[in-house]
C-alpha positions in Angstrom: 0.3 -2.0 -0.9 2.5 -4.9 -0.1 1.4 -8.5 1.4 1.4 -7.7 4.6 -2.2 -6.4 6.3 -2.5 -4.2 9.8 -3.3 -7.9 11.0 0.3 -9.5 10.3 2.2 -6.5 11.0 0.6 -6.0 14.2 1.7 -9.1 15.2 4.9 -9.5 13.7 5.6 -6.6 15.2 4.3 -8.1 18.7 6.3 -10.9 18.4 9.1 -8.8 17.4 9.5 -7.5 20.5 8.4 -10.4 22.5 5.6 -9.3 23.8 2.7 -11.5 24.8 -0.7 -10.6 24.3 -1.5 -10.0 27.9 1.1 -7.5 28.1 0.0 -5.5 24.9 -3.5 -5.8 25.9 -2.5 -4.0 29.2 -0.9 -1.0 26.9 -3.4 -0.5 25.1 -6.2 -1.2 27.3 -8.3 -3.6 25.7 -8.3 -6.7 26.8 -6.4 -9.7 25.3 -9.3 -11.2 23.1 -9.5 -7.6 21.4 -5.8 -7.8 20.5 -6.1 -11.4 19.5 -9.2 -10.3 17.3 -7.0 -7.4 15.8 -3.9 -10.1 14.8 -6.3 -12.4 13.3 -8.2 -9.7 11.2 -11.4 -10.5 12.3 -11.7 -6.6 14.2 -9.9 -3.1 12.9 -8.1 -0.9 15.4 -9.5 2.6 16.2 -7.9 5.5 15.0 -7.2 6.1 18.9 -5.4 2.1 19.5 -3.4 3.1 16.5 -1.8 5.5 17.1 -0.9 4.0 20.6 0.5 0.9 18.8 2.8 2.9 16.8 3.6 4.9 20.3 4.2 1.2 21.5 6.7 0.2 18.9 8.1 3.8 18.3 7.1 3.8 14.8 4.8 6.2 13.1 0.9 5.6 11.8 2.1 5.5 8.2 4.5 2.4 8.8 2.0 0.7 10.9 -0.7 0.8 7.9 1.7 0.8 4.6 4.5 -0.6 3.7 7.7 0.7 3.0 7.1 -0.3 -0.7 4.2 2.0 -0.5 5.8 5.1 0.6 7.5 7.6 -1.5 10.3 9.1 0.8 10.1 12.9 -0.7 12.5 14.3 1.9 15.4 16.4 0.9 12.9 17.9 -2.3 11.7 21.6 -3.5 8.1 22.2 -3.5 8.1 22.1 -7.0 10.0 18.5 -7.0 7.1 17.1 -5.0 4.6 18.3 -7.1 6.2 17.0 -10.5 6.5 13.4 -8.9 3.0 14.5 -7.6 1.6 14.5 -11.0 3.8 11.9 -12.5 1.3 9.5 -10.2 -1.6 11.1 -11.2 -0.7 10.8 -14.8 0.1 7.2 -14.5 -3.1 6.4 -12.4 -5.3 7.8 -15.0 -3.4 6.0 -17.6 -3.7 2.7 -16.2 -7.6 3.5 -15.5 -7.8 4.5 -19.3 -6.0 1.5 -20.2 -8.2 -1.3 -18.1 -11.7 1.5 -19.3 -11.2 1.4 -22.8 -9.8 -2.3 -23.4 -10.8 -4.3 -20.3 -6.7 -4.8 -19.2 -5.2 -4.5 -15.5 -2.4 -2.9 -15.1 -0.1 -5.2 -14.6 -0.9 -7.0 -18.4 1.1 -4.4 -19.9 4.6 -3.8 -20.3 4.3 -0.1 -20.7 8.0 0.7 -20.6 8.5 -1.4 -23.5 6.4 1.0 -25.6 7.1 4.3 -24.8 9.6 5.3 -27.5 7.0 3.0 -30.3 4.5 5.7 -32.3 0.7 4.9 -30.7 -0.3 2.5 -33.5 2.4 0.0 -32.1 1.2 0.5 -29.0 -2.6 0.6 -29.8 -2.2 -2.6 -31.9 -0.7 -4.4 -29.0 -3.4 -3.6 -26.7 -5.8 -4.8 -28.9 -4.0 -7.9 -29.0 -3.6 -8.1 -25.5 -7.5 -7.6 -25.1 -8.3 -10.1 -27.9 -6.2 -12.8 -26.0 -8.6 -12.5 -22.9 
């Protein structure tokens, strides 16, 4: 997910529109201290005061919560195009958990690209030098 939290974006959003907190309270109906608490991350939204935010700022649940970064626009795509980029994630999730189960790296310590058209051994080796430079 990107940088920004519910928190921030609730508020950027907010201020985006000029709204003060009185007047968002009143929307929603909770009073300003609960909105205030909901900027500053210090108390979540219900599902219910969500869903009338993004009704608020005509956007949907999804962009409130995630980023566009975080979204994969699969629009305009067969069934079976969603499913291969379906698995594709899958495949690369359980490669990156391999990777950080078997030699204690994150994710982002490897250049996997860099790799892919090396036989394993390169690869292998380069892990292990990645793990022994912890």
């Amino acid at each position: 997910m990107n940088n920004i939290n519910l928190s921030e974006q609730i508020r950027k959003l907010r201020e985006s529109k000029k709204m003060t907190l009185a007047v968002m309270s009143e929307r929603l109906g909770v009073t300003v201290s609960t909105v205030s608490a909901y900027e500053n991350g210090t108390r979540k939204p219900s599902f219910d005061v969500l869903i009338k935010i993004a009704r608020i700022f005509n956007i949907t649940v999804d962009n409130l919560l995630y980023s566009e970064k975080d979204l994969i626009d699969v629009s305009g795509l067969t069934i079976e195009q969603r499913e291969n980029i379906e698995s594709m994630i899958l495949t690369y999730k359980k490669f990156n958990m391999l990777i950080s189960e078997t030699f204690g790296l994150k994710k982002n310590d490897i250049n996997i690209s860099r790799y892919l058209n090396d036989d394993f051994d390169t690869f292998k080796e380069h892990l292990e030098n990645k793990k022994s430079e912890k």
